[in-house]
C-alpha positions in Angstrom: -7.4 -1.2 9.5 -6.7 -0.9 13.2 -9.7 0.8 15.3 -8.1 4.2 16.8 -9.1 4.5 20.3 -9.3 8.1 21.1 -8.8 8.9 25.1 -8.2 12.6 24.5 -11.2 15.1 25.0 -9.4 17.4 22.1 -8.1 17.6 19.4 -4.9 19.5 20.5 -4.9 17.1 23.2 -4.7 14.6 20.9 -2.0 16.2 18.8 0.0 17.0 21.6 -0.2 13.5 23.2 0.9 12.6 19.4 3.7 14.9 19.2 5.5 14.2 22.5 5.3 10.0 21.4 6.3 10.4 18.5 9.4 12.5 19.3 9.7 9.7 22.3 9.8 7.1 19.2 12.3 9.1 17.1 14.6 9.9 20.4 14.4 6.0 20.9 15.4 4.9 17.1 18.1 7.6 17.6 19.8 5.8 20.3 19.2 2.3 19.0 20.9 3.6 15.8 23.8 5.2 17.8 24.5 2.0 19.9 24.6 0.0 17.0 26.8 2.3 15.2 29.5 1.9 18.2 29.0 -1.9 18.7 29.9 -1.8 14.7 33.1 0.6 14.8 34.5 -1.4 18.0 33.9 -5.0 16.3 35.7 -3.3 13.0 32.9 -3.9 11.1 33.4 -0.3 9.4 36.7 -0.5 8.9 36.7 -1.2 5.0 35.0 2.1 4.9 37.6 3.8 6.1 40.0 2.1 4.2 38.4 2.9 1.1 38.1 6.3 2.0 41.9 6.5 2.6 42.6 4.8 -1.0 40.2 7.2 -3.1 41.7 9.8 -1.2 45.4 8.6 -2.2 44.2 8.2 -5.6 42.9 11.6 -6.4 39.3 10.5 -6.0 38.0 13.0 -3.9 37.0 16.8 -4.2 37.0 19.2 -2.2 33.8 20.4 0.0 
């Protein structure tokens, strides 16, 4: 197990200090996720999806929301 090195002098400083990197994590995860998504939808690597989509639709395969 990794040793914790604890700089904070509380434990809401701590939790704080947790809170803000993590949602700095999460933010950056986000916007990897989003770039990816575009670099996929402009190299057409969805674009079966939306063909499928089209042909369930066509076929009676989808219900309403």
């Amino acid at each position: 197990m990794p040793e914790v090195n604890c700089q904070k002098r509380t434990k809401k400083e701590l939790l704080d200090t947790l809170e803000i990197e993590l949602h700095e994590i999460l933010e950056a995860n986000a916007d990897a996720w989003d770039k990816q998504f575009e670099e996929d939808v402009k190299a057409g690597r969805l674009d079966h999806l939306g063909k499928k989509a089209r042909k369930d639709f066509r076929a009676g395969r989808c219900t309403d929301l």
